[in-house]
C-alpha positions as CSV (number, residue, x, y, z in Angstrom):
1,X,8.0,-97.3,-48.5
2,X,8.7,-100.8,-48.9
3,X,9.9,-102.6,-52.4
4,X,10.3,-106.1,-53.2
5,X,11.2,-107.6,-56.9
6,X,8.5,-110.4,-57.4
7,X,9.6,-113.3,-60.1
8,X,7.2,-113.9,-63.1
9,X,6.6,-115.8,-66.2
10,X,8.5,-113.3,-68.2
11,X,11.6,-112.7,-65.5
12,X,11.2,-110.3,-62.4
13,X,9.3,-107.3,-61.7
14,X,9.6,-104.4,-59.2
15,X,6.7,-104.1,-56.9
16,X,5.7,-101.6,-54.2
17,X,4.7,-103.3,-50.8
18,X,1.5,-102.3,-48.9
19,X,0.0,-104.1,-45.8
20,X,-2.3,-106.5,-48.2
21,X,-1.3,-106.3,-51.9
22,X,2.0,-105.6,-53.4
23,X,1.6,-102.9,-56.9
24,X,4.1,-103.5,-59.9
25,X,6.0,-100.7,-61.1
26,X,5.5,-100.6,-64.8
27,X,9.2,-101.8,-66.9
28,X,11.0,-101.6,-64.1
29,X,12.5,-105.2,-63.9
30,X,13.9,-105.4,-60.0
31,X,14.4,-103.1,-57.6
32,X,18.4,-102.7,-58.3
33,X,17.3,-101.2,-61.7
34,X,14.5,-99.1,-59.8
35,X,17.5,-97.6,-57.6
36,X,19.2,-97.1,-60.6
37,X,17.0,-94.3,-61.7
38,X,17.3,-91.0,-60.2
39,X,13.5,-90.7,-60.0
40,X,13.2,-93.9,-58.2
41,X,11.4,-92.4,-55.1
42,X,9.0,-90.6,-57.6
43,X,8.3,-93.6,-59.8
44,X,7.8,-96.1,-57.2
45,X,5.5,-94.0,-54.9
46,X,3.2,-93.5,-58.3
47,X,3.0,-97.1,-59.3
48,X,-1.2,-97.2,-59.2
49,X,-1.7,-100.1,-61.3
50,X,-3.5,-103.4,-60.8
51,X,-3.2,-104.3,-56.8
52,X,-2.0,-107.9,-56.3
53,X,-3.4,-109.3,-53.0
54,X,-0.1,-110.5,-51.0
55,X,-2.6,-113.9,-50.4
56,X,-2.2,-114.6,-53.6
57,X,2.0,-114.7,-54.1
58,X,2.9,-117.9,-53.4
59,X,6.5,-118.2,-51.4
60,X,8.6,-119.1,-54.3
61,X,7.8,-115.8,-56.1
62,X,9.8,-113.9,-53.8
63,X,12.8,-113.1,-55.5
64,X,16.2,-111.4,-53.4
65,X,15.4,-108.0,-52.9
66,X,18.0,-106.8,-55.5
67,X,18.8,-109.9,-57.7
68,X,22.0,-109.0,-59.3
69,X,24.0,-105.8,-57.8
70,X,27.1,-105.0,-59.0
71,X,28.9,-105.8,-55.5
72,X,28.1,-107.2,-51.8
73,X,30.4,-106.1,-49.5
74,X,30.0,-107.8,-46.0
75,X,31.5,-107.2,-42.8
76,X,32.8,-109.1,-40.2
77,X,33.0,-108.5,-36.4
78,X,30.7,-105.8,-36.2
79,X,28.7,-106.6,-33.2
80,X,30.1,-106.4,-30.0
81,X,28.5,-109.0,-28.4
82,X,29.6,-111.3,-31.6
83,X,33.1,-110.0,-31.3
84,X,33.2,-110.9,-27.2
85,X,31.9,-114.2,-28.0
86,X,34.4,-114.9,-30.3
87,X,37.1,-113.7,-27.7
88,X,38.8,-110.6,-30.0
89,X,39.5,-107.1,-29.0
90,X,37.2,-104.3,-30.6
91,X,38.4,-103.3,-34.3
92,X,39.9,-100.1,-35.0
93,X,39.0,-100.5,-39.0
94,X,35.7,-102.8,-40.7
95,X,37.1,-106.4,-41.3
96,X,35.3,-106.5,-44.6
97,X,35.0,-109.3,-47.8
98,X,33.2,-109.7,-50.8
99,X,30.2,-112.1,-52.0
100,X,29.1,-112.5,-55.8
101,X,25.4,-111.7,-56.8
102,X,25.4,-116.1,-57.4
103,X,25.8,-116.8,-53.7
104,X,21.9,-114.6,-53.4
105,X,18.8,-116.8,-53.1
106,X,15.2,-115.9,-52.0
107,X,13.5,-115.1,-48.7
108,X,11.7,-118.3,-48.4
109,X,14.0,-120.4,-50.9
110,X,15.1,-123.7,-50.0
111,X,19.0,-123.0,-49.2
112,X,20.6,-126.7,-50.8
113,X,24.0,-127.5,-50.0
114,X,26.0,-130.5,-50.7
115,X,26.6,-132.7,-47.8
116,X,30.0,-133.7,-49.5
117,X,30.8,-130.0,-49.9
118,X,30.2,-128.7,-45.9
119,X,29.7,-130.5,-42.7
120,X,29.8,-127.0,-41.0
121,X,26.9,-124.8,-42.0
122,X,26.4,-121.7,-39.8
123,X,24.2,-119.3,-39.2
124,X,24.7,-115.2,-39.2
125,X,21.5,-113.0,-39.6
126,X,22.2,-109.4,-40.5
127,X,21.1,-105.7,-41.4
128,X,21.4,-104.8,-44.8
129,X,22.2,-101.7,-46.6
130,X,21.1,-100.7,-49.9
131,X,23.0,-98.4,-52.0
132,X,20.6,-95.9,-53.3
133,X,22.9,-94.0,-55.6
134,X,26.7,-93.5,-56.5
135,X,28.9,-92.8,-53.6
136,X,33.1,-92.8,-54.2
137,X,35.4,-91.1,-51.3
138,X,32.0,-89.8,-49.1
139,X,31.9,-88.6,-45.7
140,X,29.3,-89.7,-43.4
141,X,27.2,-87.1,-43.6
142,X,27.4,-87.7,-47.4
143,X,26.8,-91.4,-46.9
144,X,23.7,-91.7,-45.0
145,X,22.3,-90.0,-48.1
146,X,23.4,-92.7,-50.2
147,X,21.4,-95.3,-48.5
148,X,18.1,-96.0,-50.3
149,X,17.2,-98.1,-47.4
150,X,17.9,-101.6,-45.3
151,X,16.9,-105.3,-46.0
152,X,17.6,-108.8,-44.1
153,X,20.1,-111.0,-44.7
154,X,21.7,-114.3,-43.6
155,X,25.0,-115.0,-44.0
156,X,25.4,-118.4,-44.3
157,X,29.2,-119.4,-43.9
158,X,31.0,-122.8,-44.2
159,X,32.7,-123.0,-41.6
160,X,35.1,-126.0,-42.6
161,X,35.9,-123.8,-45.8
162,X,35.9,-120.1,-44.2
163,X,39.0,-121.4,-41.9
164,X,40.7,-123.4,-44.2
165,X,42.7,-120.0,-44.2
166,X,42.6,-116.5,-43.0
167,X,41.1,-114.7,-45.6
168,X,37.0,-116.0,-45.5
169,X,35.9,-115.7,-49.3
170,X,35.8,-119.4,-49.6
171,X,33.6,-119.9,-46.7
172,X,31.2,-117.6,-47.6
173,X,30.2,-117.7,-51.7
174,X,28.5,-121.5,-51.9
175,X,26.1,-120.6,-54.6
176,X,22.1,-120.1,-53.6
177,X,23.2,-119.8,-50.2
178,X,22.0,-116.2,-48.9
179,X,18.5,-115.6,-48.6
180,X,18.0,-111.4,-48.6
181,X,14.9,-109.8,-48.5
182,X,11.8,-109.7,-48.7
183,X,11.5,-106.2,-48.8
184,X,14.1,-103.3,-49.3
185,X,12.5,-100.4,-46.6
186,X,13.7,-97.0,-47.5
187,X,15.8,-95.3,-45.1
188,X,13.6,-92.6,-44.0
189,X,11.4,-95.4,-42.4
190,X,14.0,-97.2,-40.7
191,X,15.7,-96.9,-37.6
192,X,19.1,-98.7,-35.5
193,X,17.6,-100.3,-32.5
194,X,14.9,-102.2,-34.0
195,X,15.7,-106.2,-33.4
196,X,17.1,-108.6,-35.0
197,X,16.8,-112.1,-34.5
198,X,17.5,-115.6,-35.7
199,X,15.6,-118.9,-35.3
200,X,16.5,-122.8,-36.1
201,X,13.6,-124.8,-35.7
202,X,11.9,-122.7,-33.7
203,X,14.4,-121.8,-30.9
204,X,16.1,-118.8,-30.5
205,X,20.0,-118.5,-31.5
206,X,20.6,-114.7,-32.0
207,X,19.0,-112.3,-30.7
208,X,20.4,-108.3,-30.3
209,X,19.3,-104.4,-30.7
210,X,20.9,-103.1,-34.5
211,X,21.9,-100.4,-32.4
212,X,25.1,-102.4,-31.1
213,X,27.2,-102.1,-34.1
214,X,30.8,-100.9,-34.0
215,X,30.6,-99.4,-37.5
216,X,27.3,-97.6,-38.1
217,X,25.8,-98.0,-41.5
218,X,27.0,-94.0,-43.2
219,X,30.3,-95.0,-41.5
220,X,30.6,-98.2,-43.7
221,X,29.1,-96.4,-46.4
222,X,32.0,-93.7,-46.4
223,X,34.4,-96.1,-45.0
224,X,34.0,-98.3,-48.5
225,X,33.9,-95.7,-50.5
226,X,37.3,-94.7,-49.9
227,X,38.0,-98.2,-51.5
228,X,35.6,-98.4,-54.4
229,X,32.7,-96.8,-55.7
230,X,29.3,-97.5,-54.7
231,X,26.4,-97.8,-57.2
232,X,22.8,-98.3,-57.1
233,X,21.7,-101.5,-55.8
234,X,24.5,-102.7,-54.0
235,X,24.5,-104.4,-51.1
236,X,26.5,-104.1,-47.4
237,X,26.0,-106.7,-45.0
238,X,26.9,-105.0,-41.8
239,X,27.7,-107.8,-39.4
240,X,26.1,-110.4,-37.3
241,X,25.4,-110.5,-33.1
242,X,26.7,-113.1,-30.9
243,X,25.0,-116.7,-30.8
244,X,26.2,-118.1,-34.2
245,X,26.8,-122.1,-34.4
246,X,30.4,-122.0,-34.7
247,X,31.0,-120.6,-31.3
248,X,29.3,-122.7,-29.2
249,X,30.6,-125.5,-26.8
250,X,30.2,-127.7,-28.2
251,X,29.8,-125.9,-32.1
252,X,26.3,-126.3,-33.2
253,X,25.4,-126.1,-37.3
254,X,22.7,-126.7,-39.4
255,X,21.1,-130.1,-40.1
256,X,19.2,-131.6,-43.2
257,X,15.3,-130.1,-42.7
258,X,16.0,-127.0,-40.3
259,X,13.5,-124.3,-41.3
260,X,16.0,-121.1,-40.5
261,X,13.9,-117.9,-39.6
262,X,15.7,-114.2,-40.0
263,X,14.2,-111.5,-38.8
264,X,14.7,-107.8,-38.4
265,X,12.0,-106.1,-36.5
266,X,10.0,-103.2,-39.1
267,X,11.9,-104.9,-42.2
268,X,10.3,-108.4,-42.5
269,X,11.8,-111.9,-42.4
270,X,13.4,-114.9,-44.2
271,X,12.5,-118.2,-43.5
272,X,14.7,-121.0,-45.6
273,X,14.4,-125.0,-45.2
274,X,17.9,-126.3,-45.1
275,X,18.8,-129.3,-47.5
276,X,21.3,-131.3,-47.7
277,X,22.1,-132.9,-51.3
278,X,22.9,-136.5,-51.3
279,X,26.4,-137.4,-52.9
């Protein structure tokens, strides 16, 4: 099953995702207060009200998968190949940080940044987990439960900001800056292998099988959970592959106009236009 939250006149709305149309879910606002439910599964797979052809949803309607969860935990240095590339030993913990629900923008938004604020814009497309219910001091077995399902999500980082110093929170929350979406697919229709891949104007900069993660998705589901609860609806970004801007000889980043295209084979794609704000 695939879910989506759809903005309207009146706010957002939940939706369930077929092949052609897209079906509301009747007063359920966004999918984080769908997962919120306990009868989520039941409620969303009865939605049978008016059909909405998917021809007629124009880009901008697309809102972020869940629009406001409670917390998005990221994590860095998950991918081998990403963590050879940027010449570091393998991790014997998650390297994780934290984003606010402000830094989240659509799947085919326009991702605006200030040209006075970042001359270093990067690039890191990731696998998404979605927090499906409450999970505080699990074990993996428990925490593969507690995924409702995966989405895609870029991680775009400011690289003049991130290593300013050696934490990365300052890099990494520019506001309207992290497309995720378009669709939330439940877990029981997703599997690690599938590939993900990222694009800037048209040419290939990541590409890598989800399967070559350090830290599986119920490991940093339990792993977090020793830390804080989880709740419905929130978010863990679980890392992104080698070939990001920064690393490069020479460093590569994004320009005013690049369309940037984030995909995640069986889960969908983002595709942003990067602007640049004059000063």
């Amino acid at each position: 099953m695939r879910l989506a939250t759809l903005r309207s006149a009146g706010g957002t709305m939940a939706v369930v995702v077929r092949d052609d149309a897209v079906t509301p879910i009747p007063g359920v606002a966004d999918v984080g207060a769908l997962l919120a439910r306990h009868d989520w599964r039941e409620l969303a797979s009865s939605a049978d009200g008016r059909a909405i052809p998917r021809g007629e949803i124009a880009p901008d309607r697309w809102a972020p998968v869940v629009p406001r969860p409670a917390k998005i935990l990221c994590v860095g240095l998950n991918y081998r190949s990403h963590i050879l590339e940027m010449g570091r030993g393998l991790p014997a913990h998650p390297t994780l940080f934290a984003k606010f629900a402000t830094t989240l923008t659509g799947p085919y938004d326009d991702i605006v940044v200030s040209a006075r604020a970042s001359a270093a814009v990067d690039w890191e497309a990731e696998l998404a987990i979605v927090i499906g219910r409450e999970a505080a001091d699990v074990d993996d077995g428990d925490a593969a439960d507690a995924i409702a399902g995966f989405t895609v999500l870029n991680d775009i980082s400011m690289r003049d900001w991130q290593n300013r110093t050696v934490e990365w929170l300052q890099g990494k929350n520019f506001a309207r800056t992290t497309p995720v979406g378009p669709v939330m697919r439940t877990a029981d229709e997703f599997s690690l292998g599938a590939r993900i891949r990222c694009e800037v104007e048209g040419e290939i900069v990541q590409d890598a099988a989800t399967d070559d993660l350090v830290f599986s998705p119920a490991e940093l589901v339990s792993y977090v959970s020793r830390i804080l609860p989880l709740a419905p609806g929130d978010i863990i970004a679980t890392g992104t592959p080698g070939g990001v801007g920064h690393a490069r000889t020479p460093a590569r980043y994004l320009r005013d106009g690049d369309e940037l295209v984030t995909a995640v084979d069986g889960l969908g794609e983002l595709r942003n236009r990067i602007r640049f704000e004059a000063d």
